[in-house]
N, C-alpha and C positions, 0 to 999 in steps of 0.2 A: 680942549682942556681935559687933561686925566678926572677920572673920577675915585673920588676917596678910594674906593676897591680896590683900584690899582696901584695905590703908595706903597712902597715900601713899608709906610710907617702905620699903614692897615691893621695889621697883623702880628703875630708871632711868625717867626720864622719855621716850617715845614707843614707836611697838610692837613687840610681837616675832615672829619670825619661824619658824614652823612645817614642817616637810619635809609634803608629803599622805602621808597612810598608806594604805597598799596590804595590800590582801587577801592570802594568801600562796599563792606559786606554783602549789600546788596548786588553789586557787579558783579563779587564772585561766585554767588550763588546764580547769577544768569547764568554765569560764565558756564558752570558746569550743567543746569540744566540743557545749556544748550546743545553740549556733545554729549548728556546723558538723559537722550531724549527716554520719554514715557514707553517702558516697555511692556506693562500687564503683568506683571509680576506682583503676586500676591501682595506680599509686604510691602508693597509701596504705592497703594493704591486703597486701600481699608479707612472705612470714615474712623470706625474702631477695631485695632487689633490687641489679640490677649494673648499671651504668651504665661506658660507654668512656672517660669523658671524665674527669679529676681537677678536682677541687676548686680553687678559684682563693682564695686573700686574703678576697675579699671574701664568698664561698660560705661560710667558715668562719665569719666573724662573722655572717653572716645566719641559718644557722641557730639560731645559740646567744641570739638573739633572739626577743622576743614582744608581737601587737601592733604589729609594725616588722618593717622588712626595707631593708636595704643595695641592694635593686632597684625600692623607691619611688619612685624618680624615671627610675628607665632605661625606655624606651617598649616595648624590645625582649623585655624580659624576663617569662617567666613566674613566680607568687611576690613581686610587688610590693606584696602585703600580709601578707607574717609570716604568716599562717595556715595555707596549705595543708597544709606540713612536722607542724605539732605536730598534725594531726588524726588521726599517726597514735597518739597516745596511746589513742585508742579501742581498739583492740588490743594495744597493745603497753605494759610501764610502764619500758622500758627499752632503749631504741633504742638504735644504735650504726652509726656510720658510720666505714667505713675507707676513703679516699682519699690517693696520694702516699703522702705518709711519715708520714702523722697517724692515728688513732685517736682518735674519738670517741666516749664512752657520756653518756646522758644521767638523770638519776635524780631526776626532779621530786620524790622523796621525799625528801631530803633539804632542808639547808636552803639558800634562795635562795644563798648565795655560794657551795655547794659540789654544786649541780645540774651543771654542764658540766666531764667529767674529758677532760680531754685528753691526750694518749699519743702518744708518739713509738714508731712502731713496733721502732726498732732498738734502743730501751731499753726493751721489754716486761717482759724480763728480769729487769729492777731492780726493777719496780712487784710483784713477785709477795708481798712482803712487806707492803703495803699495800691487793693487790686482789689477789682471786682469781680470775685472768682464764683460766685453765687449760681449764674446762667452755669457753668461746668459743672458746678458739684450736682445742680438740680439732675443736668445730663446725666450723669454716671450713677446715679441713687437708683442700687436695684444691678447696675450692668456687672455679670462677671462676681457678682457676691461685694462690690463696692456698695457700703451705704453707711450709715450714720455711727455704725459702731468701728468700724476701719476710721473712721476718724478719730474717735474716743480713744482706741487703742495705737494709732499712728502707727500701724501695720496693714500692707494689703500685699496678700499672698497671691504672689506672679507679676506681673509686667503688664500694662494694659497702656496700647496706645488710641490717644486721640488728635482724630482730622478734620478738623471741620473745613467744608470743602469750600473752593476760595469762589465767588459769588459775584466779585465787582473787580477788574481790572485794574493793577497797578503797578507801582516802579518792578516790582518781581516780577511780573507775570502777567502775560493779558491773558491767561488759559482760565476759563473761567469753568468749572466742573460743576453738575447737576446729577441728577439722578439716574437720568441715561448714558451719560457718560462712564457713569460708574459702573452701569450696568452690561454696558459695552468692553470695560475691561475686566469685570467678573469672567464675561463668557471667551476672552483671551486666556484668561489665568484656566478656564476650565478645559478651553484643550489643548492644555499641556500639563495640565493637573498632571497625571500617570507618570511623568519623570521628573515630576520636582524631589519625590524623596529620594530617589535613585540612590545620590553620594552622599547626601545630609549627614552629621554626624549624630541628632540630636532628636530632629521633628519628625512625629511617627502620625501626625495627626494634620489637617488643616480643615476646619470647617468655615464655611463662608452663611451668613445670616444675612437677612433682609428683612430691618424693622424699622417701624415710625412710630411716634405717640407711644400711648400706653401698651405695646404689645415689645417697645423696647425692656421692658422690664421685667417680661414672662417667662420664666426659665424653662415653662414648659415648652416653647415655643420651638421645632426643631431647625436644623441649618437647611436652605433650601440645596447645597453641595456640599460634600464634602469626600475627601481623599485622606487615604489613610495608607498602612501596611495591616497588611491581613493577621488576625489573631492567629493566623493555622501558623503562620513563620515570625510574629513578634518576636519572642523569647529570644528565637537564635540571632535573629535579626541584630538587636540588642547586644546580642553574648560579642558576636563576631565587631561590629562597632565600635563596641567599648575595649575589647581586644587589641583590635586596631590605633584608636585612638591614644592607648595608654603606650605604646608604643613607640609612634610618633613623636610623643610627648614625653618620652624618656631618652630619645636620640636628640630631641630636639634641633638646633640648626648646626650639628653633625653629623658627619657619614657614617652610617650605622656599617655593623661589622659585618653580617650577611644580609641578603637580602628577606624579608618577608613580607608576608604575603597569606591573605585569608581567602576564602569565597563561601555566598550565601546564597543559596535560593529565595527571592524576593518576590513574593505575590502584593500589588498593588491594587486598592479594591478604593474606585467611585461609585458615589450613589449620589440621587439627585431628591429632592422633594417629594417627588412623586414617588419614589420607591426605585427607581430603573436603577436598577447595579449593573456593574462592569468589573471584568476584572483581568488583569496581566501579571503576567509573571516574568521572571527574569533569572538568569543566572548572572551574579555580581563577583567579580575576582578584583582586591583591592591589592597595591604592591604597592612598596618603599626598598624599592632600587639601594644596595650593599654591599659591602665588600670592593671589589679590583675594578673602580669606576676610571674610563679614560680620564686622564690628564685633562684633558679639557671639560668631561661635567662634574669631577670632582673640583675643577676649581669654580667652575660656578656652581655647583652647589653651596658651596661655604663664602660666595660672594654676599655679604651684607647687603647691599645695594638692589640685589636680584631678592634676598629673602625667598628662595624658593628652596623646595624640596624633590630628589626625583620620587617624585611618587605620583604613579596612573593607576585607574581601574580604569574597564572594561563592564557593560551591559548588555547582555545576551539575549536580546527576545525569546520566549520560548515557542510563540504562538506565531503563525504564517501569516505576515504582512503584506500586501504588498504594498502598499504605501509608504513603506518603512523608508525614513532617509536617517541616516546615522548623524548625530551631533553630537557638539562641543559642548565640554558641560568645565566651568571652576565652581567646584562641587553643586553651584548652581546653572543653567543651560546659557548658555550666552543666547543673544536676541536670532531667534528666528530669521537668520538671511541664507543666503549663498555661502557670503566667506563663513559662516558658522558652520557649513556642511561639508562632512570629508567624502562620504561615498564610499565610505564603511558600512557592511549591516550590522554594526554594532555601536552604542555610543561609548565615548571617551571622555574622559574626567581627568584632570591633572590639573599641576601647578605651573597651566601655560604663562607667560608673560604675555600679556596683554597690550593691544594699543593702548593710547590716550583716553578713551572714552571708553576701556574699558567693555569695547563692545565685540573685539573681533581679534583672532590671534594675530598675534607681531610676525610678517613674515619681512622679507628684503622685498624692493620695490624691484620693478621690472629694469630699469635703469642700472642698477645696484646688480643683480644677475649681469646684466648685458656686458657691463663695463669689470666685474669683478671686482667691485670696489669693498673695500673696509667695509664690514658687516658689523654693528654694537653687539654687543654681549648677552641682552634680551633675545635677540633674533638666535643667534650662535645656540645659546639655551635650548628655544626649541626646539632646534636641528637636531642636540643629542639627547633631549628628553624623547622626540620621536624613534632615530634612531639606535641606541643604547636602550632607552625603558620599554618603551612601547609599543617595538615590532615585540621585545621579548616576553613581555607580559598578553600581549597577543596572541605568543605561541604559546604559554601557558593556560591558558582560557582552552584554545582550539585541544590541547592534549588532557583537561578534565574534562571537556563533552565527551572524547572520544572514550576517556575511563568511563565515566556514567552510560557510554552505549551498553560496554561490555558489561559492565556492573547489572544492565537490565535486559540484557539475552540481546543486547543489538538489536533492538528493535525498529523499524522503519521511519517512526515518526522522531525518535532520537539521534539517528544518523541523518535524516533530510534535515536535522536543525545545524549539526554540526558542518555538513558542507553547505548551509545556508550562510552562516557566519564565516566560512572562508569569505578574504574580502577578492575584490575581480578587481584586479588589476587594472581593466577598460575603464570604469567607471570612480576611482580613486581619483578626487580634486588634485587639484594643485598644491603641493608643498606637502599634502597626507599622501603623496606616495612615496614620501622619504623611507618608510616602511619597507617597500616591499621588496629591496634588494634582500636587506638582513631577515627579512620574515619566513621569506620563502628558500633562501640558501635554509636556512634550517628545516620547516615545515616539510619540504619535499626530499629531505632525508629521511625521513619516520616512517614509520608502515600506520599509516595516514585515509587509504583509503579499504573498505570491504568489499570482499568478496563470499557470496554465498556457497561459493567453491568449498568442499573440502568440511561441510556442515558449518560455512561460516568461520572468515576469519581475516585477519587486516594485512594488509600486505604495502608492500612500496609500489613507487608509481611505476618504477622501472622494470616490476614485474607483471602488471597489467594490461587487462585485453578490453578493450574499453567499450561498453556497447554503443558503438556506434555505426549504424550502417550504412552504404550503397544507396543510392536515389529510387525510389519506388518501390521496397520492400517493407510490405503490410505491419502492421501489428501482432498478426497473427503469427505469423511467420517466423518475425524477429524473435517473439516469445517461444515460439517452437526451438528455434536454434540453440538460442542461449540456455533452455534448459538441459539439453542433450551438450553444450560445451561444458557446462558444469559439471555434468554427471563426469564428464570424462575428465572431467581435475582440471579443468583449463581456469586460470584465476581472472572472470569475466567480473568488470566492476560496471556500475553502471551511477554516474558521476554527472553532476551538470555540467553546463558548458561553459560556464565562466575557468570551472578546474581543468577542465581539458585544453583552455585559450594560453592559462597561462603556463602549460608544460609546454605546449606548441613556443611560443613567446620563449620560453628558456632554453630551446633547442632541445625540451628531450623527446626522445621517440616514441612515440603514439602508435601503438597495436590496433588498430580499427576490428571490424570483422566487416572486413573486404571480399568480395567472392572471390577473389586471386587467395588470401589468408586461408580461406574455409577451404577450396580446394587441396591446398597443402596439408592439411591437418589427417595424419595415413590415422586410417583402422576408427574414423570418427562415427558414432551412430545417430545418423540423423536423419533414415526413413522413418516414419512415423506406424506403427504398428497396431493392430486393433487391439489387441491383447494390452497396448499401454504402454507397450514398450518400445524400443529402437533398434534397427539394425543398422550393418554399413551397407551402402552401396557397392555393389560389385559385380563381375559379368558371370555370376554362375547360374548358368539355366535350368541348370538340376535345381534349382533352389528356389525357385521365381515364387514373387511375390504378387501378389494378383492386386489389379484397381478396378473396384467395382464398388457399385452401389449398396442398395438393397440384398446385393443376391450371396452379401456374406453372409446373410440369415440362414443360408442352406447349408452351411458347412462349422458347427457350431464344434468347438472342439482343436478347432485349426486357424484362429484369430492370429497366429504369430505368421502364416500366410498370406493376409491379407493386409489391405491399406487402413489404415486407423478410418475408422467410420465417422462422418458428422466435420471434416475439416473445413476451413474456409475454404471457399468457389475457388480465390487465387491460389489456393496453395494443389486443390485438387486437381485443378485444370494442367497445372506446370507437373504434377506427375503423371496425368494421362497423357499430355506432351512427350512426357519422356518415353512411356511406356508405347505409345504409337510410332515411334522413332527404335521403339527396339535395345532406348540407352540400358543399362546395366541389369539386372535382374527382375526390374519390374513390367510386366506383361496386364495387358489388358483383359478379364474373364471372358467377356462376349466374345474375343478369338478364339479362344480354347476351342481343341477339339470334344467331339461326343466321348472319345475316350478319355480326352483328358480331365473331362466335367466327370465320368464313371469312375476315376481311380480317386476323385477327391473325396464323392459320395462315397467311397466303400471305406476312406478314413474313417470317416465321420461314422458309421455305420459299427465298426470295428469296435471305434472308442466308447459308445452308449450303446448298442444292442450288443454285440457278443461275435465271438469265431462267426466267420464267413464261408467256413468247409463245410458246413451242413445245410442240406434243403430250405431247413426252418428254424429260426430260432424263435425264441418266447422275447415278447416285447410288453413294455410297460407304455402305454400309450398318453406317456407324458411329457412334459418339458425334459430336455430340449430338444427332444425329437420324433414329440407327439402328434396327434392329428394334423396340427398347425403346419408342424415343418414339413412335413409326408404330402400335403397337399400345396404347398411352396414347392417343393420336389417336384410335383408332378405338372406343375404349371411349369416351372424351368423346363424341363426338360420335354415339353412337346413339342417345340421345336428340330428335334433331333430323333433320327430313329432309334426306336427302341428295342433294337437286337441290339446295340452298344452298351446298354444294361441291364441285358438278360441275367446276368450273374450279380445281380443286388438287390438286397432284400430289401425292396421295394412295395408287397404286395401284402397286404393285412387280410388275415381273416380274423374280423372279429366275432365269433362262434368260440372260436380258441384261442383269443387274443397270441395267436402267433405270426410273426411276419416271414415269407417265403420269398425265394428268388423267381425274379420275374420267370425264369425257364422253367419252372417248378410242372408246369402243367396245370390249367382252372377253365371249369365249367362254370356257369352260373346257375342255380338252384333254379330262377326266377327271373325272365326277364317277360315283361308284358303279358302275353295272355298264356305264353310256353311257360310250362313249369317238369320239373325232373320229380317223381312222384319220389319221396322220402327214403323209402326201400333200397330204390333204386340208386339213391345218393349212398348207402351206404356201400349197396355192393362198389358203386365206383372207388369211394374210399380204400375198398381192402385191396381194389386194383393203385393205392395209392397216387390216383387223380383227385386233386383241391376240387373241393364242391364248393363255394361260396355263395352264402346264402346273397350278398352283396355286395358292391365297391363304390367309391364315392367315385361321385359325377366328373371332377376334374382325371378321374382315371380314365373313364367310360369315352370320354373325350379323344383321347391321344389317336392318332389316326393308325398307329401301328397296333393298340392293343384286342385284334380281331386273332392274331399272331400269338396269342399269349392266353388269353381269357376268350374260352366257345361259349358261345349261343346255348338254354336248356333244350336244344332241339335234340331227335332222335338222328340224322345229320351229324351233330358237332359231336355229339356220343359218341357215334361209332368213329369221327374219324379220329378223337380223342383216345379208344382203343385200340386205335391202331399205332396211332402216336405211342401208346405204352408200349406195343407189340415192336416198333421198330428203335426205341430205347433201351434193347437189353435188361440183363436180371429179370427175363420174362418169368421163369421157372420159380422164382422167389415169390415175385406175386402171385400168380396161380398158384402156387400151394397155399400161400394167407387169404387167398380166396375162397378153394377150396376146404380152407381149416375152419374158418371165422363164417361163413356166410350160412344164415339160418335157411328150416325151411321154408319161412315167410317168404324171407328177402328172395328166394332163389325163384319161387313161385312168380312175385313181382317181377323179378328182373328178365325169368324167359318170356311171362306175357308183356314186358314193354318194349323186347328186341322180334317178338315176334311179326311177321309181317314186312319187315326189309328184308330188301332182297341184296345178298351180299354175294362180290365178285371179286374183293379184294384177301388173297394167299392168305395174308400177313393177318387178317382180322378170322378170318375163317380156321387158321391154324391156332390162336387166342384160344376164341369160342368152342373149338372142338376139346382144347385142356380142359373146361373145366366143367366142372362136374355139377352137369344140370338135366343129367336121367336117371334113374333109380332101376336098379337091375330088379329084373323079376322075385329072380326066388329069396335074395339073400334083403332086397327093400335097401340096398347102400346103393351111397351116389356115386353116378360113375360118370366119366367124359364121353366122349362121342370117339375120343381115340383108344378108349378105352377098351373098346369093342368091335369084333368085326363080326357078329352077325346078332339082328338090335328087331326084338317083335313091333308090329306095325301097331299093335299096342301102346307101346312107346310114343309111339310118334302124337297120337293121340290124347295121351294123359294128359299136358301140358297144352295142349291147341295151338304146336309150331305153325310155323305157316308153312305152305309146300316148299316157299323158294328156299324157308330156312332151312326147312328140314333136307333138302336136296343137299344143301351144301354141306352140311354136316357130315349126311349121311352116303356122300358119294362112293367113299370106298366101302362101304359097309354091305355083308347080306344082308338082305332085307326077307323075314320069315312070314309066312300067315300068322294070324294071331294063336291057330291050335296047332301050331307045330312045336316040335321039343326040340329047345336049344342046344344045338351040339358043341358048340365049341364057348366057354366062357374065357374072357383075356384074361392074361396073367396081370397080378397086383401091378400100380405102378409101385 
């Protein structure tokens, strides 16, 4: 049998019309805590929070909303989907907001039309009959400047929310919150404190308190945390925000006519109870995407439905991370996961579309890729807000670090920040590297990276020589090269390796410094020089460049000859390599010959003592080629004979601080028990033989200098005047002999030659010049050739000895002493 429903005569003829039925408040409040799990975000986790600012119209109807929110469609606004606010039901089952002159409690437990009590604060008074709001008032008497007169007046200046934390399980929530719990998400909200104000329009401040009983009401009582913006960049902070905001807020949900776009330097400063400060800074560049937007984000920009804006900022670390992972920020961070991480070093802020719960961006599913199916418009969004805004607001960021390098002389620590926030390509998530086609087609047309070439300056990539070398070349090394490529204009940058993967990855050409490249580079100066400087390489032996240790100490003056002193073991070793191989102009010193070691010395000699054409010059017996070097000198070179540096002025008399060439001719005054009696040094002097009273021991040493420097014996005497006698310009010194020498000296000098017996032409023709007898009648001194017939007299006065006197007198007549002199020689 039909049932009544089904007659005809049931009803009116067409259909009827049903309300949809709705779960009850309480469901829908799981509902979302459940995809909007507890994330430690300050605001939604505070037993009490205070806020400055009152409540506006449309703030009161937003919160008492769910699912919706009165700031849906405002671009500026954070809370534009109804959600945030009710997630604090996780903690709390009866929230209550006092702003202005209102009072709000909320009581999901109740039913839908009698959830939101609202309360005029100046009539609290009257409601005590209806609510027991007594335990609350007691609470807040004292918190935030709430107290007895904020009632009287039915005005309380700022926003102050309360939480009372939920304690006993029920139809909402079995999440029961205590004091450690809360305390557990204090210290979540606290490290991530540093980039909550990041994109804020509004909060410059957050301090976080921890009180109970009577110490709630202590105003002196400090926050045990709190994060702020630094006083040194408020103001501007402020300037540029409100800037910006007013802005936004004038295009509203229109496409504005060009694009703009601000940037701030942003120092964030935490401090803890104890006093510990911290502090980060940041460069911030906010944009709102304008003007000739493709067809497709202009039409979802002005999509109602989307309510979005293309507008991204960019957060620049200043400081050296390495921890650093770049995240997703709607103007507050989305939940610390994976998918919230792009593998950017920088964070990103926009008006992504959002999944469901609001926790992670909308992208296509793996399926949806695979199959190329219909993508919704959410997703499409973010395609051209990355692509379209936010490669391009990307390259704007990376082109004002690069002004602020130059703005500060390019300084090293503002350049390593700028190619730190280039992003790598390698390490870019999934779906954030939609970026990097359009980021780097632009980024690597720009003269983008430096070069210290040229005193400093930027150049393209496509002109760069990039430091990078060959397997096993030192540090030392690389840094020796690359200075000397600079020097020679070569535009050497020296870039990380994420910047070098991704030119490699775009097919451009990469200049290494490859030893094939260095070879090629004609006329490069990259021996290393003592003197500081550089030469090329090359085979001219007339030119040779010496590798030696220690022993360029001896050639002081001629450092552009030698090997740069003090270099690393590898680099010195691979050019004694070369130079025992004979390769190009570099020669080892220890091969040198005696004469090639004597034409270095007479450099050196040249360039601090003086001409080298005279016997002797005057010497200053100081640096750099004082005792020290002189006796380095003479250690070098006792290895080698020394008739190879007969002709360098090698030999000091310090009597007369003058230095003589070793061939000069030298007796010593003084050696052991033999001594030259004074006199006697003189007359040798006027025979211009070196009398030195002394020489030092590393002289004394050398096993040739017996060749150079005699013995004070009567021996080295004479064979030293003989040596003068078979040196030429005999006649010269015999006459300054005969001119200069007293009759002391003369006395001295025949009684200390007296008593050798001499056999030798060449000394006996000497001694017979000079004038050491005294003629009779006229008492002048005359030589022994002076005369040919000499009284035995003569011979006598002086107490010759026979053998001397024989020699002297062999051709001579010889008279009794009373015979009368007949013949006197003519004057010389």
């Amino acid at each position: 049998m039909a049932s009544s429903e089904d007659s005809d005569d049931s009803a009116e003829d067409g259909p009827e019309y049903n309300a949809i039925l709705q779960p009850p408040l309480i469901k829908q409040l799981k509902k979302i805590l459940d995809e909007y799990r507890m994330m430690g975000r300050f605001l939604r986790v505070q037993h009490y929070v205070y806020n400055n600012a009152i409540f506006t119209k449309e703030d009161w109807q937003g919160i008492q909303m769910i699912n919706s929110s009165v700031k849906e469609y405002d671009p500026v606004k954070i809370g534009r989907f109804g959600l945030r606010f009710k997630s604090v039901f996780h903690i709390t089952d009866y929230p209550m907001i006092i702003s202005g002159n209102r009072m709000l409690v909320l009581d999901p437990h109740k039913s839908a039309d009698r959830v939101c009590i609202n309360m005029k604060l100046n009539k609290l008074h009257k409601y005590k009959k209806h609510l027991d709001i007594s335990y609350c008032l007691n609470a807040l008497d004292g918190l935030f400047d709430f107290s007895q007169k904020t009632l009287d007046s039915g005005e309380f200046d700022g926003t102050l929310f309360r939480f009372p934390l939920r304690d006993v399980k029920n139809n909402l929530s079995d999440n029961i919150y205590d004091k450690a719990k809360i305390s557990d998400l204090f210290n979540a909200f606290k490290a991530e404190a540093s980039v909550e104000l990041l994109f804020l329009n509004c909060i410059e401040k957050i301090e976080l308190y921890d009180k109970d009983g009577y110490k709630l009401h202590k105003s002196d009582e400090p926050p045990f945390f709190t994060v702020k913006i630094s006083e040194s960049c408020l103001d501007d902070v402020r300037a540029k925000r409100s800037e910006f905001h007013t802005h936004m807020q004038s295009v509203g949900r229109q496409i504005a006519e060009q694009t703009f776009s601000t940037n701030v330097d942003v120092k964030i400063e935490t401090q803890t109870g104890s006093g510990n400060k911290s502090e980060q800074s940041w460069f911030v560049l906010h944009c709102l995407k304008g003007g000739n937007l493709s067809q497709e984000l202009a039409t979802l920009s002005l999509d109602k439905a989307l309510s979005n804006s293309p507008y991204v900022s960019i957060a620049v670390p200043k400081e050296v991370d390495t921890d650093f992972k770049g995240h997703v920020f709607c103007l507050m961070p989305l939940p610390l996961e994976d998918e919230s991480l792009t593998g950017y070093p920088v964070h990103v802020n926009g008006h992504f579309a959002l999944s469901q719960n609001r926790r992670h961006v909308k992208w296509p599913t793996a399926d949806q890729v695979r199959n190329k199916a219909h993508i919704d418009k959410s997703i499409r969004w973010n395609n051209c807000l990355l692509v379209e805004v936010l490669a391009g607001v990307y390259h704007d960021v990376i082109q004002d670090l690069l002004q602020t390098c130059k703005a500060n002389g390019n300084r090293k620590e503002d350049i390593d920040r700028l190619y730190r926030s280039i992003p790598d390509h390698r390490k870019i998530n999934s779906h954030w590297d939609l970026i990097c086609e359009p980021f780097f087609q632009t980024f690597l047309q720009t003269a983008c990276l430096f070069s210290n070439s040229f005193g400093g300056k930027w150049i393209h990539p496509k002109d760069a020589v990039f430091k990078i070398f060959d397997t096993n070349v030192s540090e030392v090394i690389q840094e020796a090269i690359c200075l000397l490529i600079q020097a020679c204009s070569i535009e050497l940058v020296d870039v990380p390796d994420h910047i070098v993967a991704v030119l490699k990855h775009r097919k451009y050409s990469v200049q290494t410094m490859s030893q094939e490249f260095i070879r090629k580079l004609s006329g490069l100066e990259l021996l290393p020089l003592d003197n500081g400087s550089f030469c090329t390489f090359n085979n001219n032996k007339n030119n040779r460049v010496f590798n030696c240790k220690d022993e360029v100490a001896l050639f002081p003056g001629q450092e552009e000859r030698f090997i740069k002193q003090g270099l690393n073991d590898e680099v010195y070793n691979h050019l004694y390599m070369m130079a025992s191989k004979g390769l190009y102009q570099v020669s080892i010193l220890q091969n040198q010959s005696a004469s090639e070691i004597a034409s270095l010395l007479q450099t050196t000699i040249t360039k601090y003592i003086g001409s080298t054409s005279n016997r002797e010059i005057q010497w200053q017996s100081s640096a750099p080629v004082g005792m020290d070097w002189l006796e380095k000198v003479w250690s070098y070179i006792q290895r080698y004979d020394l008739s190879y540096f007969r002709n360098l002025h090698l030999m000091p008399d310090t009597r007369t601080n003058e230095m003589y060439k070793i061939c000069a001719g030298f007796i010593l005054k003084t050696k052991g028990h033999s001594d030259i009696p004074s006199y006697v040094c003189d007359c040798l002097r006027y025979l211009d033989i070196v009398v030195l009273e002394q020489i030092p021991s590393i002289i004394e040493e050398h096993k040739n200098i017996r060749n150079f420097v005699y013995l004070p014996t009567k021996d080295d005497v004479f064979r030293m005047l003989i040596k003068i006698q078979a040196g030429g310009n005999i006649n010269h010194l015999v006459k300054k002999f005969n001119t200069t020498i007293t009759a002391e000296e003369r006395s001295q000098f025949v009684t200390y030659i007296s008593g050798y017996s001499i056999t030798d032409n060449q000394l006996i023709n000497l001694l017979s010049a000079m004038h050491l007898f005294t003629e009779k009648n006229s008492r002048r001194y005359v030589s022994a050739s002076q005369v040919s017939i000499m009284l035995i007299l003569i011979s006598s006065q002086y107490c010759i000895s026979k053998k001397l006197w024989t020699a002297l007198t062999r051709n001579i007549e010889i008279l009794p002493q009373n015979c009368t002199l007949k013949q006197l020689p003519k004057k010389m």
